[in-house]
N, C-alpha and C positions, 0 to 999 in steps of 0.2 A: 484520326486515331488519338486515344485521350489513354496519358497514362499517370495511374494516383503516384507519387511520391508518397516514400515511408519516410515518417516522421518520430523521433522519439518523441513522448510525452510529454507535456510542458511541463508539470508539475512537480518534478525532482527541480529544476532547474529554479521554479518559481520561489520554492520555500530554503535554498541555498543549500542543498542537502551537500553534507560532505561525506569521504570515509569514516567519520568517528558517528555519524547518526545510526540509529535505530526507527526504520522506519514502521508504523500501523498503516495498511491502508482498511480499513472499514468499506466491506462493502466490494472487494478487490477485483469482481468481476472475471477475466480471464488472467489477472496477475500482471501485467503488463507496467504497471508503474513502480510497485515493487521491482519487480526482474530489471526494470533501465534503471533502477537507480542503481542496485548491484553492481548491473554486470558496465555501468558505465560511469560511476560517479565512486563505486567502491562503498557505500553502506550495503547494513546489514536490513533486514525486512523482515515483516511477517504479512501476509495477504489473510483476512475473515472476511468469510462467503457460507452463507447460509447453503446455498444452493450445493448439491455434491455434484449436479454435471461442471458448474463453474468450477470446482474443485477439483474436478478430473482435468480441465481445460488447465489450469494453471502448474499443475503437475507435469503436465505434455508443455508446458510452454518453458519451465523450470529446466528441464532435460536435454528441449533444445540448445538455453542460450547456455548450458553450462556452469550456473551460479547456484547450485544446490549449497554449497559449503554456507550461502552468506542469507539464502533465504528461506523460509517455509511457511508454507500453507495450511491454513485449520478451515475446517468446517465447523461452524458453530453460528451463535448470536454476537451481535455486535455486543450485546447488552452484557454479556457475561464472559468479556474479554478483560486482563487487569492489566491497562496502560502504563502502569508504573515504567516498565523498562524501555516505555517509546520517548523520543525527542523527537520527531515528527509524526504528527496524524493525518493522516490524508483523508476527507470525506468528500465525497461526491453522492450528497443523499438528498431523500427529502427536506426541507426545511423545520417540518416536525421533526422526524427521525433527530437530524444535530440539536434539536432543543431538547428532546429527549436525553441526549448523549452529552452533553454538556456536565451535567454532574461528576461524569465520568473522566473527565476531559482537564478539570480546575481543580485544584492548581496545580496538580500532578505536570501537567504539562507546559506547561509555563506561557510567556507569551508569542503572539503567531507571528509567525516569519516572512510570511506572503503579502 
């Protein structure tokens, strides 16, 4: 009998995120890295996802863990999101996609943490 271990995400952890960050994840998938940094480190978030069932998913995942106050979710393009207000980005994308994004990224955000 084999049982998985729930793991929070490595990635709050990796880029030192505190309560005074604002985090972007790009790309947010089910919201999951946004929501543990919330609901366990104390920043604040925003999850963009093109996709509206992934948007449904993070909605339903926001309500479980209880951290609506600290984060929210859009549907939209990465490309027409305005980072200004993030101190951490989080991407987990194609390698094209971040050279795309990079314009977007410099020097508004300063340098990487991770």
């Amino acid at each position: 009998m084999f049982h998985r271990r729930r793991r929070r995400p490595r990635h709050p952890r990796l880029a030192r995120i505190t309560s005074d960050d604002v985090i972007y994840d790009l790309g947010c998938g089910d919201g999951r890295i946004v929501i543990a940094a919330a609901k366990h480190l104390g920043a604040r978030g925003v999850g963009v996802d093109i996709d509206p069932l992934r948007i449904q998913e993070c909605h339903d995942n926001l309500r479980r863990a209880n951290v609506g106050d600290r984060v929210r979710f859009l549907q939209a393009s990465l490309f027409d999101i305005d980072l200004t207000p993030a101190s951490v980005v989080i991407l987990y994308l194609l390698p094209s996609l971040n050279i795309r994004l990079r314009p977007s990224c410099s020097p508004s955000c300063g340098p990487a943490r991770a």
